[in-house]
KOLDODO-146848 format. One record per residue: residue number from 1; residue in one letter; z, x, y of N, C-alpha, C in turn. Coordinates in steps of 0.2 Angstrom, whole numbers, always signed. Atoms other than C-alpha are relative to their C-alpha. Layout:
<sites>
> NUM:a:Z:X:Y:Z:X:Y:Z:X:Y
...
</sites>
This chain:
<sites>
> 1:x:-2:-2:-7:+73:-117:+13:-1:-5:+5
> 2:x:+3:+7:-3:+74:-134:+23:+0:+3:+7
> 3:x:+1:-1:-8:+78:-127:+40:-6:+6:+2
> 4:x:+7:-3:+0:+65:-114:+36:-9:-4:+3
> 5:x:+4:+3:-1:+53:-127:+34:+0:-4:+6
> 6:x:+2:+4:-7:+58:-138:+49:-1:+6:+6
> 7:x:+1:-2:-7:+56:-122:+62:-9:+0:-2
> 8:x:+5:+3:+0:+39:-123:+54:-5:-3:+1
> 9:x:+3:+4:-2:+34:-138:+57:+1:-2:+6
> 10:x:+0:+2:-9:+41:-139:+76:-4:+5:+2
> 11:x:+4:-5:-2:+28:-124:+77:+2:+4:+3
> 12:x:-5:-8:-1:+39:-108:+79:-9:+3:-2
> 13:x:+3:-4:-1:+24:-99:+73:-4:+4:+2
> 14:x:+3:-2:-5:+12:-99:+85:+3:+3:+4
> 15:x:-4:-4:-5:+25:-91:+97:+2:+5:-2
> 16:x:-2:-9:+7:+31:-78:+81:-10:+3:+2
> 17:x:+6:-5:-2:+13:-72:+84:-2:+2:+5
> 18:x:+2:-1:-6:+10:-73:+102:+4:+7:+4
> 19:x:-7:-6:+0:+27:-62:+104:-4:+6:-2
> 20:x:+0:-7:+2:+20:-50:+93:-8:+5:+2
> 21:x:+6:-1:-1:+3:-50:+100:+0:+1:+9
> 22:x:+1:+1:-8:+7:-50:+119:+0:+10:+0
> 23:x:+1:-8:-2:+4:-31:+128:+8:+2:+4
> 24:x:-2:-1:-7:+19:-36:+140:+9:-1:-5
> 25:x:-7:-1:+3:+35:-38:+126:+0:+3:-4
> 26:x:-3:-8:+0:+47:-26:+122:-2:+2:-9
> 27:x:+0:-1:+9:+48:-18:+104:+6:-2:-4
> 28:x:-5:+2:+4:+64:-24:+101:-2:-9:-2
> 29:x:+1:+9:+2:+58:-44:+104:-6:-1:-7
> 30:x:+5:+0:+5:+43:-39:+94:+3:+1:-7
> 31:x:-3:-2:+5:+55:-31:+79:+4:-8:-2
> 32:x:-4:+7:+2:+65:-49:+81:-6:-2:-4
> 33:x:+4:+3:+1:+49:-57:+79:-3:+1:-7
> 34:x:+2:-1:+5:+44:-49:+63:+6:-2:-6
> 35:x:-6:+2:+4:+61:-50:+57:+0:-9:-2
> 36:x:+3:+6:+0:+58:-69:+59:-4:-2:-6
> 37:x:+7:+0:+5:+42:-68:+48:+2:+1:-5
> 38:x:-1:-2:+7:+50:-59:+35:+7:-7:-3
> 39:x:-5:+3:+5:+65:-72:+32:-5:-7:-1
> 40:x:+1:+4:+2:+54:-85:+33:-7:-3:-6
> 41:x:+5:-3:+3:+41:-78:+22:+3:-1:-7
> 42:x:-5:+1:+6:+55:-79:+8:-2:-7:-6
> 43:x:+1:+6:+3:+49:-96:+2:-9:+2:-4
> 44:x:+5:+0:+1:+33:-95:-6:-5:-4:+1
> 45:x:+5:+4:-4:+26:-111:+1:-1:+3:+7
> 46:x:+3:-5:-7:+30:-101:+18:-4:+3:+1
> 47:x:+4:-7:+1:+21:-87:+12:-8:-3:+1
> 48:x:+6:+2:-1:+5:-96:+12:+0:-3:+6
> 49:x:+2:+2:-6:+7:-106:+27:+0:+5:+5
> 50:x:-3:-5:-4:+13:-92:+37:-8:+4:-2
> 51:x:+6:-3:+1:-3:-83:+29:-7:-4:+3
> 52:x:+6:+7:-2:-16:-100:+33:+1:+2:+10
> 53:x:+1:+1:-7:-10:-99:+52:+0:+6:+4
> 54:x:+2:-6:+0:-14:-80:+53:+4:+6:+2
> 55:x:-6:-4:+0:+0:-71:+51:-2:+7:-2
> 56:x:+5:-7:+1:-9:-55:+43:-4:+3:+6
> 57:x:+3:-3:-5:-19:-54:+60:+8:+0:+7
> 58:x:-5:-2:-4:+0:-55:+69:+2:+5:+1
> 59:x:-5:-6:+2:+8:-42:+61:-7:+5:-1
> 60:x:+6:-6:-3:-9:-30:+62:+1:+0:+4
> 61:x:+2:-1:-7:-9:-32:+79:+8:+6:+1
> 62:x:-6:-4:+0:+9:-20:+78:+2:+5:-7
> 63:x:-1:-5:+6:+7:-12:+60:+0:+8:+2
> 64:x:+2:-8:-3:+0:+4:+71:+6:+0:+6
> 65:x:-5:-2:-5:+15:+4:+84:+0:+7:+0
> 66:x:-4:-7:+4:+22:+22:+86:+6:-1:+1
> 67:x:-7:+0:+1:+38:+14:+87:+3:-1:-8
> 68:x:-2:-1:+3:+43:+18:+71:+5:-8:-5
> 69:x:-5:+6:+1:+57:+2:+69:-5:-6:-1
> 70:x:+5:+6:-1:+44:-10:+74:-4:+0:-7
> 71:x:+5:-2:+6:+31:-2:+60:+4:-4:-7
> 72:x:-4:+3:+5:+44:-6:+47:+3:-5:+0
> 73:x:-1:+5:+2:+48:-22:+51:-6:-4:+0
> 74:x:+6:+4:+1:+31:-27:+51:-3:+1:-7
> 75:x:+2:+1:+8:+28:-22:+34:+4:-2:-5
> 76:x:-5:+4:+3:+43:-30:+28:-4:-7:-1
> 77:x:+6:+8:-2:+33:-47:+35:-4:+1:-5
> 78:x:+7:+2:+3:+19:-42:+27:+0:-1:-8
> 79:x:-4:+1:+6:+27:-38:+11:+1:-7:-4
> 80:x:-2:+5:+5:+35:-53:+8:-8:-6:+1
> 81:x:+6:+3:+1:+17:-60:+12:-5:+0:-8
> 82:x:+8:-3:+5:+7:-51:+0:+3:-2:-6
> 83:x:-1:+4:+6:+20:-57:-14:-3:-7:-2
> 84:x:+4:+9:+1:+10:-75:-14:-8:+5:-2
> 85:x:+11:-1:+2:-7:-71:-25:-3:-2:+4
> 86:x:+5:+3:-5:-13:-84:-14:-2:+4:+7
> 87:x:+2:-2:-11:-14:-74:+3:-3:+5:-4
> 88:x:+4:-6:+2:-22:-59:-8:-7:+3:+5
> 89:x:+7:-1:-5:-41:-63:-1:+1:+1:+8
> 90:x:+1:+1:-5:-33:-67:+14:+3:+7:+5
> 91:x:-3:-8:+0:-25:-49:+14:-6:+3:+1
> 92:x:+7:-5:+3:-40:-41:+8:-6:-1:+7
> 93:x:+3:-1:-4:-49:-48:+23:+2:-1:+5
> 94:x:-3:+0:-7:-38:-47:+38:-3:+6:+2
> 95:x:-1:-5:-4:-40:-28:+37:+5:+4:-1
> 96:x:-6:-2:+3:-24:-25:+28:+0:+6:-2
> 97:x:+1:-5:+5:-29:-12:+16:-2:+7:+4
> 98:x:+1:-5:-4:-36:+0:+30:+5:+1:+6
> 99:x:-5:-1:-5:-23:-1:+41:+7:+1:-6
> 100:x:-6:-2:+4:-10:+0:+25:-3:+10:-2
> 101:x:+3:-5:-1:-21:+16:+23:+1:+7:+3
> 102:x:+0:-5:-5:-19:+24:+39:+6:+0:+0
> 103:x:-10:-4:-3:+1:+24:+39:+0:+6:-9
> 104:x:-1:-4:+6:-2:+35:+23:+1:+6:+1
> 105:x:-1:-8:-3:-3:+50:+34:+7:-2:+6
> 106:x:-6:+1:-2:+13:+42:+44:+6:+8:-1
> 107:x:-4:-6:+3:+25:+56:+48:+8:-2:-2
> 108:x:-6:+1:+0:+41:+46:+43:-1:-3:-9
> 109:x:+1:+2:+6:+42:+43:+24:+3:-6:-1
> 110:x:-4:+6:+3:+51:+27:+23:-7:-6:+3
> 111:x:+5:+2:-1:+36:+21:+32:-6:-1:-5
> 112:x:+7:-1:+5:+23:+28:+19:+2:-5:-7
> 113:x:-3:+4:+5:+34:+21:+5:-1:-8:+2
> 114:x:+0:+9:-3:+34:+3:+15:-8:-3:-1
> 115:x:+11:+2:+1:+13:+3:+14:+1:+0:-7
> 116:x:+3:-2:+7:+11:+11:-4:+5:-8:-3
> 117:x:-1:+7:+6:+23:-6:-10:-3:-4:+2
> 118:x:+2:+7:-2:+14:-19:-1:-8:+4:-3
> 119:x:+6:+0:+2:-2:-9:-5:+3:-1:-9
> 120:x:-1:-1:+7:+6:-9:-27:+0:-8:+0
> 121:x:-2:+7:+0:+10:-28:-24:-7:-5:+1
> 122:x:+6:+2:-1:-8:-32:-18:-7:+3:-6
> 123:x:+5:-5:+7:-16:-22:-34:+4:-3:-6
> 124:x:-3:+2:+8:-4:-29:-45:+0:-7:-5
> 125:x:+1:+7:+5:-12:-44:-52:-8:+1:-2
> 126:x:+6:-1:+4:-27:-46:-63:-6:+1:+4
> 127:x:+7:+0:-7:-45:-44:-52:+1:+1:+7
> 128:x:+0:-1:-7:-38:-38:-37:-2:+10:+0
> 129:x:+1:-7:-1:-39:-18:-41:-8:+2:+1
> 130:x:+5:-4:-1:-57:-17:-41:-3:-3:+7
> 131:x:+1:+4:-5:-57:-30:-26:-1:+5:+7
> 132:x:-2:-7:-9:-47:-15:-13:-2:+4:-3
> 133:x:+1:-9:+0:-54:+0:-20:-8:-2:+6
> 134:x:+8:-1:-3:-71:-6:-11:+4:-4:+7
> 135:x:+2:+1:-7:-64:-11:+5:+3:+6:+4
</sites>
């Protein structure tokens, strides 16, 4: 993904998290913005850097929307994060797991479905299940 990588490197993603962490943009900029994360989250070297410059604390900061649209494109992001083993810990200690938790009572079921695979993805490698059950 080379133009992946060069928006990367011009530092697109301090401004993808400030987007989704500001009080004063819309939900649709913010939906962009996740949308963003998720295609460049696609590479699996992304996946870690994107996870290293706290990308897990971006996309939490909008996981609890009640805009519903926003909600599922931020667990798409996180998604394609959680597929890199390497971000696991980084998952497990953002705060992921209790906030993947709390959309479990979500009234929109394609929402609940969207937690329970990133929460299945995050549990499905060797020494991780006994890792989230205690946080």
């Amino acid at each position: 993904a080379p133009n992946a990588d060069a928006m990367c490197n011009a530092g697109i993603l301090p401004h993808l998290f400030t987007l989704l962490t500001s009080s004063t943009r819309s939900v649709d900029a913010k939906k962009l913005a996740c949308l963003a994360l998720a295609n460049l989250a696609t590479s699996p070297v992304l996946q870690v850097t994107i996870a290293d410059a706290g990308g897990f604390a971006a996309l939490l900061s909008v996981i609890d929307a009640t805009a519903s649209e926003l909600v599922e494109q931020a667990l798409k992001a996180t998604l394609h994060l959680a597929l890199n083993e390497k971000n696991h810990d980084k998952a497990a200690g953002s705060g992921l797991i209790s906030a993947l938790m709390r959309l479990m009572h979500h009234e929109e079921v394609r929402i609940v479905e969207r937690a329970l695979k990133v929460l299945y993805v995050l549990g499905d490698h060797e020494g991780n299940r006994s890792r989230y059950v205690r946080e």
